[in-house]
C-alpha positions in Angstrom: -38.6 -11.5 57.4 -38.8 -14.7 55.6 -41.6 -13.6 53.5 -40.2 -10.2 52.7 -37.0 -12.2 51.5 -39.0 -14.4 49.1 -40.9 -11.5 47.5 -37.8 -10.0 47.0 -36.2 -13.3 45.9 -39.4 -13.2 43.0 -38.6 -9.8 42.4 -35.0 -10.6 41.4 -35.8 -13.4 38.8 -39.2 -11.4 37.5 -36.4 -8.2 36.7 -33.9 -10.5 35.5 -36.3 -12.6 33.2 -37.8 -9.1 31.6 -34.4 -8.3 31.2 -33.2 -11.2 29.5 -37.0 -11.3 27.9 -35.7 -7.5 26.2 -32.0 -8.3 25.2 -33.0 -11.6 23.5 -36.0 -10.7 21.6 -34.5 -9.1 19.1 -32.3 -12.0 18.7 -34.7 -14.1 18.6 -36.7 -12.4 15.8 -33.7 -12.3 13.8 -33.4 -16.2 13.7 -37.3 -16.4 12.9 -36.7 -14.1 9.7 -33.9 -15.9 8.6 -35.9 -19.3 8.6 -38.9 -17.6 7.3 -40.3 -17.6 3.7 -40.1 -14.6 1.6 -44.1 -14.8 1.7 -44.6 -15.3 5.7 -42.2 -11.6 6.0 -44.9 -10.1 3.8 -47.8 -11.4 5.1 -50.5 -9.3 7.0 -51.0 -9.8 9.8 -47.6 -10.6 10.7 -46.9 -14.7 11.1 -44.6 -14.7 14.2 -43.5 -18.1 13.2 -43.3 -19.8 9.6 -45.3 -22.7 8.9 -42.2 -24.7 7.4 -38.4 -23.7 8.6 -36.7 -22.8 5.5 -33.2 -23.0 6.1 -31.6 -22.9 3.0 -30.7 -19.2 3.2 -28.0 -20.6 5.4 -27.1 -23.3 3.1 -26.7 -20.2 0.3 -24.7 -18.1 2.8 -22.7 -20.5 3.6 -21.6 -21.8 0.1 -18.5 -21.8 -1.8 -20.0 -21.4 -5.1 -17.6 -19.1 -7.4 -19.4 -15.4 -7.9 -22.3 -16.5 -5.4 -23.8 -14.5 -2.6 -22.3 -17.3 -0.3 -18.5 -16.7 -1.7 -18.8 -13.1 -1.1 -20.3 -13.3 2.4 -17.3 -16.7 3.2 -15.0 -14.2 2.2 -16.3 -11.4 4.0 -16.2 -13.4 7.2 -12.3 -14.3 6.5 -11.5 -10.6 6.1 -13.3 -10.0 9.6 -11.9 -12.6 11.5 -8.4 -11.9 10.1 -8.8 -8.0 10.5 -10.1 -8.2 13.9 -7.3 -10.5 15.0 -4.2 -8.7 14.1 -5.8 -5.6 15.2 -6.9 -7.0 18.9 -2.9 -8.7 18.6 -1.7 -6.1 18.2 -3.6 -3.2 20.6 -3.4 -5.9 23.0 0.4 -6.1 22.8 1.3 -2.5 23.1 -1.4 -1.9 25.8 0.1 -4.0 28.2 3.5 -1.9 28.2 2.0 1.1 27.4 -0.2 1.0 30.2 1.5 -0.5 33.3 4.0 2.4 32.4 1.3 5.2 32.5 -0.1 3.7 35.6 3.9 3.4 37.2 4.9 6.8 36.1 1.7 9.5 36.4 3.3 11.8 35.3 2.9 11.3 31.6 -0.5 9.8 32.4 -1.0 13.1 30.3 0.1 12.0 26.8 -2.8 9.3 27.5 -5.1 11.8 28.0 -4.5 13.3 24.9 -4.5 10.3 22.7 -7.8 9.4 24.6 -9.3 12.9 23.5 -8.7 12.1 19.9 -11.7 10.0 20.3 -13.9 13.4 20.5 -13.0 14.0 16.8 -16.0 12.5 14.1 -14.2 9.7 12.1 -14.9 11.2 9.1 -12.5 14.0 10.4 -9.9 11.5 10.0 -11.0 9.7 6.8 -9.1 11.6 4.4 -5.4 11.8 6.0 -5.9 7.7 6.5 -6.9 7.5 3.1 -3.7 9.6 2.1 -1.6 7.2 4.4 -3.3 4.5 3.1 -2.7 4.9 0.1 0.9 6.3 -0.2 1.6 2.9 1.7 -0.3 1.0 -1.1 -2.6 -0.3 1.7 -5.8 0.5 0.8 -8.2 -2.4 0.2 -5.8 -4.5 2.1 -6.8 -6.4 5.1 -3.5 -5.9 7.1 -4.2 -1.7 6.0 -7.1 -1.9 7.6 -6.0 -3.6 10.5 -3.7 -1.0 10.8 -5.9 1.5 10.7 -8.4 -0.2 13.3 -5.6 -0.7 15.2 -5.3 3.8 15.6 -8.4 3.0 17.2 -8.1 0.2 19.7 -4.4 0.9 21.2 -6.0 4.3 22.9 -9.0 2.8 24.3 -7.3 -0.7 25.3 -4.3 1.3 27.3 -6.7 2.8 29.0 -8.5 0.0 30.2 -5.0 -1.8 31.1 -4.2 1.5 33.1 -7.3 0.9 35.1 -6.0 -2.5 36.2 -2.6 -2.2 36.5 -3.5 1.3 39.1 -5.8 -1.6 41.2 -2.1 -4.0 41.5 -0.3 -2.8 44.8 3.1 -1.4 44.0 4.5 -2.8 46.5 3.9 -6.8 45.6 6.4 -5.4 42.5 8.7 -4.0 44.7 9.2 -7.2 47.0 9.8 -9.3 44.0 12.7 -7.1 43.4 13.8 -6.8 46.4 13.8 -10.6 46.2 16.3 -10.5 43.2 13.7 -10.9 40.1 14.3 -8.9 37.5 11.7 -6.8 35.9 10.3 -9.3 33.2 10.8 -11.9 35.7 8.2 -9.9 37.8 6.0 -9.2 35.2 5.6 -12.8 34.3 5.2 -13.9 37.6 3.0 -10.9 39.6 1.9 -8.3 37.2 0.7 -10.2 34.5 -1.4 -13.0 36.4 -3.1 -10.4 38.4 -3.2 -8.3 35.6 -5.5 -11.3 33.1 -8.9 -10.4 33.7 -8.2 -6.5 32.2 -6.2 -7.9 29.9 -9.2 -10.7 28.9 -11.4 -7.3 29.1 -9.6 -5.5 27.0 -9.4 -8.3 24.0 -12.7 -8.7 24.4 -13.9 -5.0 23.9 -11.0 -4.9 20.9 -12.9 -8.0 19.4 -15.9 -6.7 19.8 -15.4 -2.9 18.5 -13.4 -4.1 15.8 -16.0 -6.5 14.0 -18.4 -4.0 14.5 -17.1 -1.2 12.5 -18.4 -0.1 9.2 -17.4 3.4 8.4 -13.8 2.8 7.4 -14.2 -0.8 5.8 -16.9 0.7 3.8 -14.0 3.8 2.8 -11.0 1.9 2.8 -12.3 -1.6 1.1 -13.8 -2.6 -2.6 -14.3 -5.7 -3.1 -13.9 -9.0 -1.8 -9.8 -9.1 -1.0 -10.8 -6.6 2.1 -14.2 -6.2 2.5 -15.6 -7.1 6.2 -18.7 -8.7 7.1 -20.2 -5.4 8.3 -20.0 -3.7 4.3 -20.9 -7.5 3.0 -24.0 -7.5 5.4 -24.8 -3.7 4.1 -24.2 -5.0 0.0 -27.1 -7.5 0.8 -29.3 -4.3 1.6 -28.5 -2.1 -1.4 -29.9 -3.7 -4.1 -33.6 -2.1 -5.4 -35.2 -5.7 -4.2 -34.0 -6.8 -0.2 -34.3 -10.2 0.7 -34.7 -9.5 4.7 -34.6 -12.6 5.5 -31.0 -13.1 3.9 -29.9 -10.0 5.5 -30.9 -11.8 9.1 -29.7 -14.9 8.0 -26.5 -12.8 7.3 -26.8 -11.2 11.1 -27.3 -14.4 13.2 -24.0 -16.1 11.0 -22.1 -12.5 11.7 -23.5 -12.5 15.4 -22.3 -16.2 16.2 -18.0 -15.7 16.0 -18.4 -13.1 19.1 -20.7 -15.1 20.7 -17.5 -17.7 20.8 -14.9 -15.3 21.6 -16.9 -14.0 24.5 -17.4 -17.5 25.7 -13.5 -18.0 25.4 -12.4 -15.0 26.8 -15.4 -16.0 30.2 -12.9 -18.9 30.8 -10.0 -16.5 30.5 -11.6 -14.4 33.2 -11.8 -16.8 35.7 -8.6 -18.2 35.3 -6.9 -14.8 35.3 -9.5 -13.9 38.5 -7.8 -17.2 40.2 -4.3 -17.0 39.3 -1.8 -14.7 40.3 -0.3 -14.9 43.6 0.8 -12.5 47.1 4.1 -12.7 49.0 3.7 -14.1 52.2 
């Protein structure tokens, strides 16, 4: 028995190293492009590592230089971080109500179901009545516009995540707070909400997450650098008839690194929200 549970210990850590060996790679070959010479990307055969580290593609990225690649891409990266923000702010805020009250009351669990099935429809079904909106709002190339717009896409999909946790909360831990004389935000504050932290933490996360990564409607609804997101400034760097690829992946490990952070942030929200809370005794 011992030596069946060390093979299978090996096993473990062999699958979990080719795992890790598969997600990362890619990664990984991203950061050697974007410290590589123009000449070593073009080389045959392929050098898998430069001979000197050129890191000044970062330096250029990076830079503040008025009409400069690195203004456009600072600015870019702005636009995401405020976009994404306001949009997870605000998804996050009206899927905490929205969905404790679906999961309370199932009968209209229906209208969710609905909104939910709006996700069926190709975006570019939708493109032209946001555009309309958009633009009888005077929104369009506009970061909050486009939050707004994101924001039509993240409220569904976070609700329904909140639904989820709220439906694993016992009713009845609600009910003897009452019954104890608190009030309903008073019981919110204290039960539902700490319990309820890791979906919520969840749920921010996957808003973060699916709103940096969108392109389709930044590309539609933005023009230039006042609104443009990282995603369309990442694509300019690709659409000129000569394609530095190595300041395209220079361009992907900077975009890659503010989710990296988030998701390290919202780990530590996890485990508090998985250790706070509390049960009446």
């Amino acid at each position: 028995m011992e030596r069946k549970g060390s093979l299978f210990t090996v096993f473990v850590y062999a699958c979990a190293l080719l795992l890790a060996a598969v997600i990362l790679a890619p990664l990984a070959w991203l950061f050697v492009m974007s410290i590589s010479p123009a000449a070593d990307l073009a080389a045959k055969p392929l050098r898998w590592w430069p001979q000197a580290a050129d890191f000044s593609r970062y330096a250029q990225l990076l830079s503040t230089a008025e009409n400069s690649a690195g203004a456009a891409f600072t600015a870019s990266l702005r636009n995401s971080l405020e976009v994404a923000g306001m949009a997870t702010l605000a998804a996050v805020v009206l899927a905490v109500p929205a969905g404790w009250a679906v999961s309370r009351t199932p009968s209209v669990g229906w209208s969710l179901s609905m909104v939910i099935a709006t996700y069926m429809l190709p975006p570019v079904a939708l493109s032209v009545p946001l555009y309309m909106g958009l633009s009888w709002l005077g929104l369009l190339n506009n970061v909050f516009g486009l939050a707004l717009i994101y924001l039509t896409i993240l409220a569904p999909f976070t609700t329904w995540l909140m639904k989820s946790g709220f439906d694993s909360i016992p009713r009845e831990i609600e009910a003897a707070a009452m019954i104890d004389g608190a009030g309903l935000f008073q019981t919110w504050r204290i039960i539902t909400l700490p319990l309820a932290a890791p979906v919520v933490a969840t749920s921010a996360l996957f808003a973060v997450l699916l709103a940096w990564d969108e392109f389709f409607y930044a590309l539609l609804f933005t023009s230039d650098q006042r609104a443009k997101t990282l995603t369309v400034a990442i694509a300019d760097l690709a659409g000129g008839r000569v394609s530095d690829y190595g300041l395209i992946a220079t361009a992907g490990v900077l975009a890659a690194l503010p989710p990296v952070l988030i998701g390290l942030v919202m780990q530590r929200a996890l485990i508090s929200g998985l250790t706070s809370g509390g049960v009446k005794g």
